[in-house]
Backbone as CSV, one residue per row, in Angstrom:
resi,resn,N_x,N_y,N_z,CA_x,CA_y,CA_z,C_x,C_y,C_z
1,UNK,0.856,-1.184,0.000,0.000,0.000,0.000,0.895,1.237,0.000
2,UNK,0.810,2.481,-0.810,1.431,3.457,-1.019,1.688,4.271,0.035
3,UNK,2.008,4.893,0.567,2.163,5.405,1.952,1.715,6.651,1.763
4,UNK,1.135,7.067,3.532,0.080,8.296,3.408,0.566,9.657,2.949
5,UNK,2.186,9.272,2.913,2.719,10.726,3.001,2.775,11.295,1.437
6,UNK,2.569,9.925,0.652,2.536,10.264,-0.897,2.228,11.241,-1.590
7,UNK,2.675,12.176,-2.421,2.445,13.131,-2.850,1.561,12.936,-3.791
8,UNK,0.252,14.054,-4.455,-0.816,13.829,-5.395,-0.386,13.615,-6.451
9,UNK,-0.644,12.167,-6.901,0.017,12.212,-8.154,-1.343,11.055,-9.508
10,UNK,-1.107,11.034,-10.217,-1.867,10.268,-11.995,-1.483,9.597,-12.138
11,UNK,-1.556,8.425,-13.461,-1.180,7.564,-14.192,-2.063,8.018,-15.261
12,UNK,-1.407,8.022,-16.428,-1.610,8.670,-17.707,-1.177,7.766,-18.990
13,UNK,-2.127,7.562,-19.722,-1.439,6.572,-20.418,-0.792,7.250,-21.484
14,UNK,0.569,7.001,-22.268,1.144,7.666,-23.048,1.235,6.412,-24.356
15,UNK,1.283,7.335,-25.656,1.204,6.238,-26.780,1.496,6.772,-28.141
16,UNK,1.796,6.474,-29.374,1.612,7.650,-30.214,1.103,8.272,-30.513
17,UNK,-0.099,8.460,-29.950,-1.386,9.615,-30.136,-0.724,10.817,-29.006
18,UNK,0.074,10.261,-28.362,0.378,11.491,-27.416,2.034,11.415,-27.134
19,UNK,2.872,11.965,-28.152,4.095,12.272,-28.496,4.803,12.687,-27.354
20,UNK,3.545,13.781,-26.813,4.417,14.842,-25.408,4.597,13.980,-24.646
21,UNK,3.706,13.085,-24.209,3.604,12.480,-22.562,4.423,11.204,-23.186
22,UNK,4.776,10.412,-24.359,5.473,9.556,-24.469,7.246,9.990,-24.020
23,UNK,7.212,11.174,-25.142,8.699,11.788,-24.742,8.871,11.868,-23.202
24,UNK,7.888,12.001,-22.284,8.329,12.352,-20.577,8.864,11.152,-20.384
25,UNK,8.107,9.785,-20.917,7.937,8.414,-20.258,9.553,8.481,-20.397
26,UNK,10.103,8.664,-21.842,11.528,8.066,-22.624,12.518,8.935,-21.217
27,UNK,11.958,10.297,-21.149,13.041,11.327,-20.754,13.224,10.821,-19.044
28,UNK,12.522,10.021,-18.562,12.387,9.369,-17.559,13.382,7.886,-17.368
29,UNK,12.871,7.193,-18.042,13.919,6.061,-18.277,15.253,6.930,-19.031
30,UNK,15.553,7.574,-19.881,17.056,7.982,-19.832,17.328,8.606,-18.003
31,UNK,16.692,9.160,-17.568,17.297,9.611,-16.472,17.838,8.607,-15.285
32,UNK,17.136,7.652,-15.289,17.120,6.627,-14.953,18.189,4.888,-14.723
33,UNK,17.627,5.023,-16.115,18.621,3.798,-16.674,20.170,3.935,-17.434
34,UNK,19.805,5.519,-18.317,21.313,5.788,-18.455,22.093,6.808,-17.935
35,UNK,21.608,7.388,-17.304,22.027,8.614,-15.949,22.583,8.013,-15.164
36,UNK,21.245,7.453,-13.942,21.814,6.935,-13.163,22.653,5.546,-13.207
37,UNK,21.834,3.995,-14.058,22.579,2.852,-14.124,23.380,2.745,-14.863
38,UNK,23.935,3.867,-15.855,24.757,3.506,-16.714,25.004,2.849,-18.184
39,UNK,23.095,2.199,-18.419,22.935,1.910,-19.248,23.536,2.498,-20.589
40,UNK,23.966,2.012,-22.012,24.534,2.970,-22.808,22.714,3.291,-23.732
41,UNK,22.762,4.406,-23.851,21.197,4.671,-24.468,20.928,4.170,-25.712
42,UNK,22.135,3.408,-26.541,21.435,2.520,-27.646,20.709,1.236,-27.184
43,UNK,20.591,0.585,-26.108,20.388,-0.202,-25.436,19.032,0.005,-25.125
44,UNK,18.966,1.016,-24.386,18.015,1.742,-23.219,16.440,1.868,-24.878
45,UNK,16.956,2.421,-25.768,15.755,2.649,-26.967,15.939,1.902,-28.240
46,UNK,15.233,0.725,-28.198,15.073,-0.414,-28.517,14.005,-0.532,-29.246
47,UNK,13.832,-1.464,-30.251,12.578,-1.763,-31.420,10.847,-1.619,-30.899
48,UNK,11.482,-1.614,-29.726,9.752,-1.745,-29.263,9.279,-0.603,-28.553
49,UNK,10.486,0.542,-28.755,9.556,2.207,-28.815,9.429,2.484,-29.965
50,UNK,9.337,1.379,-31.091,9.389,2.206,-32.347,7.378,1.931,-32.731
51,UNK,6.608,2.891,-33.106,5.829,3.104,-33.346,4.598,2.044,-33.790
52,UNK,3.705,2.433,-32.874,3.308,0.838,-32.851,3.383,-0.261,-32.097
53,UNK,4.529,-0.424,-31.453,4.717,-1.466,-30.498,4.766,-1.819,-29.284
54,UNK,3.947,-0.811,-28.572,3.874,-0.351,-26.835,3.667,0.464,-26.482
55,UNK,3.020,0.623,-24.894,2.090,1.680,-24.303,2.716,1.983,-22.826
56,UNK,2.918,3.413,-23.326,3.667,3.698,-21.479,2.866,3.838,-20.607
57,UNK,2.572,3.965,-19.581,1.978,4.340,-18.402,2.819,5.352,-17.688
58,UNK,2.343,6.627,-17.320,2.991,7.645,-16.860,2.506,8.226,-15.936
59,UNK,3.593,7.967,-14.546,3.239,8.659,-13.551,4.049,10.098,-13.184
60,UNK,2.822,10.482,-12.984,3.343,12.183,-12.721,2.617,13.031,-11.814
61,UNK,3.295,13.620,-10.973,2.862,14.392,-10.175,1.300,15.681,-10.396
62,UNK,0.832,15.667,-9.262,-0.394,16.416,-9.979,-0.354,17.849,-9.932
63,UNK,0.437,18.347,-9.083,1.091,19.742,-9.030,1.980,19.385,-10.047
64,UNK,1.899,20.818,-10.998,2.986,20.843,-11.800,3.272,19.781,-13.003
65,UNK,2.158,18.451,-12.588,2.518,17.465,-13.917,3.594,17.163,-14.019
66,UNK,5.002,16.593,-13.040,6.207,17.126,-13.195,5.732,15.249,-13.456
67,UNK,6.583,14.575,-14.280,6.803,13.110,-14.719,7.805,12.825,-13.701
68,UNK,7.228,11.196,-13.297,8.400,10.894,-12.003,8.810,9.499,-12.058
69,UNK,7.943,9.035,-12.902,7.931,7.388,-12.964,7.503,6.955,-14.352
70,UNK,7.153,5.732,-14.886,6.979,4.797,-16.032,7.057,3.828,-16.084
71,UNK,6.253,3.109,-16.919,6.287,1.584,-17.468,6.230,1.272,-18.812
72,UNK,6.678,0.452,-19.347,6.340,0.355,-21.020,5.695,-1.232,-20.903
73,UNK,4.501,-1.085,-21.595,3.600,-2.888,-21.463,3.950,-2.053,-23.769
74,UNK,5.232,-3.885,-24.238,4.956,-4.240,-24.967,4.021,-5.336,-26.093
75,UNK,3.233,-4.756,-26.956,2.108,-5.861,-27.380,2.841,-6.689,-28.175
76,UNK,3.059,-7.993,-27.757,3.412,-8.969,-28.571,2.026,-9.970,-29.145
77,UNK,1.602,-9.672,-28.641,0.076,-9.768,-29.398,-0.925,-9.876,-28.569
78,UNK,-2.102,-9.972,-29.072,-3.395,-9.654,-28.278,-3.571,-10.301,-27.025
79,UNK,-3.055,-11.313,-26.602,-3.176,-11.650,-25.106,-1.878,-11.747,-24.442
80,UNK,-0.754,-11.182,-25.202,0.495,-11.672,-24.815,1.051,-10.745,-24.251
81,UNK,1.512,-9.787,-23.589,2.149,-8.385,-23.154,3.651,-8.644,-22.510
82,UNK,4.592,-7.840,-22.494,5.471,-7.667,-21.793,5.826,-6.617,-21.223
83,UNK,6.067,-6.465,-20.335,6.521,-5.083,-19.286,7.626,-5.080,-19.317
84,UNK,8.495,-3.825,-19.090,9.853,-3.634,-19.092,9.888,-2.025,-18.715
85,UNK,11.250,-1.769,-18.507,11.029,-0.158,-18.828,10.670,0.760,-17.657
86,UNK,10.478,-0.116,-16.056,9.763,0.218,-15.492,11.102,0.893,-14.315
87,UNK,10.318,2.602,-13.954,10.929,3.004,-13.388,10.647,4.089,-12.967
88,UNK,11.193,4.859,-11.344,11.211,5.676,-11.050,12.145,6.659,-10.368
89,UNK,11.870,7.602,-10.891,13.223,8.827,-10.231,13.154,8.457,-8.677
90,UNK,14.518,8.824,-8.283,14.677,8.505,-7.289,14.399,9.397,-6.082
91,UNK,14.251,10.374,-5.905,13.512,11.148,-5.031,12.156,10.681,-4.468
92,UNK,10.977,9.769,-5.746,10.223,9.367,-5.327,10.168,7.453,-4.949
93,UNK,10.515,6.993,-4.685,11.392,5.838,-4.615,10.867,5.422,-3.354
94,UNK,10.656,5.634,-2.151,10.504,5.701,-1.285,8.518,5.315,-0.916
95,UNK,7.852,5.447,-2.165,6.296,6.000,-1.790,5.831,4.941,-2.521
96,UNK,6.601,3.982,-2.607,5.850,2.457,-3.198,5.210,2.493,-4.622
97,UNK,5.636,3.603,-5.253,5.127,3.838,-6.664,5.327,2.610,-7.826
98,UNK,6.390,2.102,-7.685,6.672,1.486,-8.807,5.580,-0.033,-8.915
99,UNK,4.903,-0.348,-7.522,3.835,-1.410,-7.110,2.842,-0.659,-8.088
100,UNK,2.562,0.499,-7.626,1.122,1.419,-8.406,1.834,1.257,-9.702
101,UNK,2.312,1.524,-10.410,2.841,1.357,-11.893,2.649,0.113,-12.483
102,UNK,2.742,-1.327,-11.852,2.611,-2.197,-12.343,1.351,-2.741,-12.279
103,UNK,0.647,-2.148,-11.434,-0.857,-2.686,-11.302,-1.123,-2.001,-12.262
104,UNK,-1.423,-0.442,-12.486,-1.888,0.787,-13.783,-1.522,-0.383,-14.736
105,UNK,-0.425,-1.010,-14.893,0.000,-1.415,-16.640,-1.411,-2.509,-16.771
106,UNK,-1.412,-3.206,-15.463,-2.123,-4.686,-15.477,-3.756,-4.069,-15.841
107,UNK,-4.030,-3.300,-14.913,-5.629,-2.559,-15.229,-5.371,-2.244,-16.458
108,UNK,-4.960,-1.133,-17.234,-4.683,-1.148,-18.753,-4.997,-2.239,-19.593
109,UNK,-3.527,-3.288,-19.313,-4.033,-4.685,-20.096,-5.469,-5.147,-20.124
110,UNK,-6.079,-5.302,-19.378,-7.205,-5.878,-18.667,-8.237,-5.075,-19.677
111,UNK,-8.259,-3.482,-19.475,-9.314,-2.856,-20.075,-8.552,-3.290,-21.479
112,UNK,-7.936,-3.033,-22.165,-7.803,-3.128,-23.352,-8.142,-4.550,-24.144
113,UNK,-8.038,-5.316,-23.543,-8.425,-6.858,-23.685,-10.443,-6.800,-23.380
114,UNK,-10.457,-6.334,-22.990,-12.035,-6.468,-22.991,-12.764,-5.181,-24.085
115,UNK,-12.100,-4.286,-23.786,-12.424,-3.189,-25.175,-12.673,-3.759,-26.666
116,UNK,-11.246,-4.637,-26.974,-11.137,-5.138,-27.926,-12.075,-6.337,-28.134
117,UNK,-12.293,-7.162,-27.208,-13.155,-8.024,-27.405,-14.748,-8.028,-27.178
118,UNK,-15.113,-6.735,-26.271,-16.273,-6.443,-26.336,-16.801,-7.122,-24.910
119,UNK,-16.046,-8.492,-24.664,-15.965,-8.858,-23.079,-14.971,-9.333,-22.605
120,UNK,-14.914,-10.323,-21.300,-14.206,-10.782,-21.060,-13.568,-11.673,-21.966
121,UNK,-12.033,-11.780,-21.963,-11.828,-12.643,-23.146,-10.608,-13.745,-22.458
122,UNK,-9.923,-14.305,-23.332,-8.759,-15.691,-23.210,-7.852,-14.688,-21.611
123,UNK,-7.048,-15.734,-20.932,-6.232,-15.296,-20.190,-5.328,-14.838,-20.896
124,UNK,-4.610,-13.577,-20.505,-3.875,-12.663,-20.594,-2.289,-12.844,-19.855
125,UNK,-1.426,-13.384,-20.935,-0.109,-13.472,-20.388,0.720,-12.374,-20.214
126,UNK,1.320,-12.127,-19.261,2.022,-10.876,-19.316,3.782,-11.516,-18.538
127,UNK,4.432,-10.968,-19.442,5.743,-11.397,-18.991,6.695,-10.106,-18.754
128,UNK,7.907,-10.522,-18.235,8.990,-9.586,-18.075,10.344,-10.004,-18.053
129,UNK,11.449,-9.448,-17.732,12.616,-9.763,-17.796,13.148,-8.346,-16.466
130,UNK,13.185,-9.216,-15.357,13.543,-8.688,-14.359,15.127,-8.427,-13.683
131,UNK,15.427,-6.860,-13.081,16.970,-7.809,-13.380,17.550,-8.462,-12.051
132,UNK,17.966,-9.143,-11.753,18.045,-9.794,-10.164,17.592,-9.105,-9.331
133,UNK,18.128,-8.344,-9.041,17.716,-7.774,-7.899,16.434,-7.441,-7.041
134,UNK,15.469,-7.317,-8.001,14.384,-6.976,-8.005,13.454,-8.068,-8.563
135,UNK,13.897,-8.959,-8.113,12.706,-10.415,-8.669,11.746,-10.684,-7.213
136,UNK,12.124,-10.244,-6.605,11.338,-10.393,-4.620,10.283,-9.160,-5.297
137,UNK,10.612,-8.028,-5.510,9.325,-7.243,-5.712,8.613,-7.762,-6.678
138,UNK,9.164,-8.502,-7.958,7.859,-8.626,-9.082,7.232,-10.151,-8.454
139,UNK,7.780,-11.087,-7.541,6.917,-12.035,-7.155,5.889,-11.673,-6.244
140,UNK,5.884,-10.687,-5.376,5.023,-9.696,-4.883,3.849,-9.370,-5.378
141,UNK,4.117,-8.971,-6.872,3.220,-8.488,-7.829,2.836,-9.989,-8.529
142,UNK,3.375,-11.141,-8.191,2.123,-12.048,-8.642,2.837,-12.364,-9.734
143,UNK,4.605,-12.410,-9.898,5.107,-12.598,-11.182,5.714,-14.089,-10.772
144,UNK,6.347,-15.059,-11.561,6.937,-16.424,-11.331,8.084,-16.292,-11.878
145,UNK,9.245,-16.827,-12.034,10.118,-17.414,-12.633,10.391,-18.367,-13.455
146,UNK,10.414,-18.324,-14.860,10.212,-19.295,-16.075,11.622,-18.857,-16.268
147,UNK,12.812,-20.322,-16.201,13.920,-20.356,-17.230,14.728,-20.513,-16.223
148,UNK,16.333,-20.454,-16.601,17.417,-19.520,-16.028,17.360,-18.244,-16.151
149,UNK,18.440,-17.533,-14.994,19.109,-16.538,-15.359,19.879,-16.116,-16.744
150,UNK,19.668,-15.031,-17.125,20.446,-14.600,-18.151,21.051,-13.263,-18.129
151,UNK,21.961,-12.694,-19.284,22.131,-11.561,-19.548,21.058,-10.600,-20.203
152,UNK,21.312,-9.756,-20.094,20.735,-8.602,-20.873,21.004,-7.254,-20.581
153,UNK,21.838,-6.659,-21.936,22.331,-5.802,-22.244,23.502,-5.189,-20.278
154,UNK,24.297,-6.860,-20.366,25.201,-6.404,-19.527,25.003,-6.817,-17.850
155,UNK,23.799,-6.943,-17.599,23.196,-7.276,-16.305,22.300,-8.167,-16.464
156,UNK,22.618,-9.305,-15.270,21.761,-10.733,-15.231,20.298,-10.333,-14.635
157,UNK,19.541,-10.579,-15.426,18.206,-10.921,-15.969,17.516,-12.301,-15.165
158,UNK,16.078,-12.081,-15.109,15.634,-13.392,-14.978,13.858,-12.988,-15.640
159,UNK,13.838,-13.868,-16.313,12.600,-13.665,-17.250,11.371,-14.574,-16.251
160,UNK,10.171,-13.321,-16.223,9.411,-13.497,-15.243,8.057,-14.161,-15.914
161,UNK,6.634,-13.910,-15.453,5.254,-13.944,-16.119,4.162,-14.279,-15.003
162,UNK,3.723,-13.646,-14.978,1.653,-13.657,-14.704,0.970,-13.673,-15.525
163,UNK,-0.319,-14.430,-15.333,-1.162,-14.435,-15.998,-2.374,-13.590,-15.373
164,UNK,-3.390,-12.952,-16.285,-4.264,-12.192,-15.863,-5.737,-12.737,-16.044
């Protein structure tokens, strides 16, 4: 549960219909992943921000709209999703946001899967690629462990999945 002291903040969905709020999502993960982790940014923007192929979720403060967090849920097809991408500045780090980010992606999935189908439809796989460290929080969120460990882009990985 997010803690009381949390500051007012949205989840906004960003996509190519909305260029501005996508660019926050990107300008977020660079701050992020190649600011702070070092990532090299050919890495960090990858085939599946290319147009068409995924939907950010954007959290941002409600004073000021200032962007603080993100998720990217890629469509690998209609029941299949992957999350990645997921992150928040570190100032807000502390207020359990990145839990609220992954549920927003899952509600998303969920509505969009019934939009499209008009109802409830097939279970909804959603996978990830977590990087060690942080595999205790996505089992939290209801994620499993399918495979070995691996690399990716430099740091060991472990490829996750829920179903919805």
């Amino acid at each position: 549960m997010p803690s009381t002291d949390a500051p007012a903040h949205e989840f906004v969905i960003a996509d190519d219909s909305t260029p501005d709020l996508l660019a926050q999502c990107v300008n977020v993960r660079i701050a992020v992943f190649v600011d702070e982790q070092q990532f090299p940014l050919d890495t960090e923007i990858d085939k599946y921000d290319e147009p068409g192929k995924s939907t950010h979720v954007l959290l941002r403060l409600v004073q000021g709209l200032e962007p603080i967090g993100t998720i990217r849920i890629v469509h690998l097809s209609p029941t299949d999703k992957k999350l990645g991408r997921l992150c928040v500045l570190k100032p807000y780090r502390n207020f359990k946001f990145g839990k609220d980010l992954v549920l927003a992606a899952h509600d998303y999935i969920r509505k969009q899967a019934v939009t499209s189908n008009g109802e409830d439809g097939p279970r909804l796989s959603v996978s990830l690629h977590s990087q060690i460290y942080v595999k205790g929080f996505y089992a939290k969120c209801g994620y499993e462990e399918v495979g070995p460990e691996f690399d990716e882009d430099g740091a060991p990985h472990q490829r996750m999945i829920r179903y919805l």
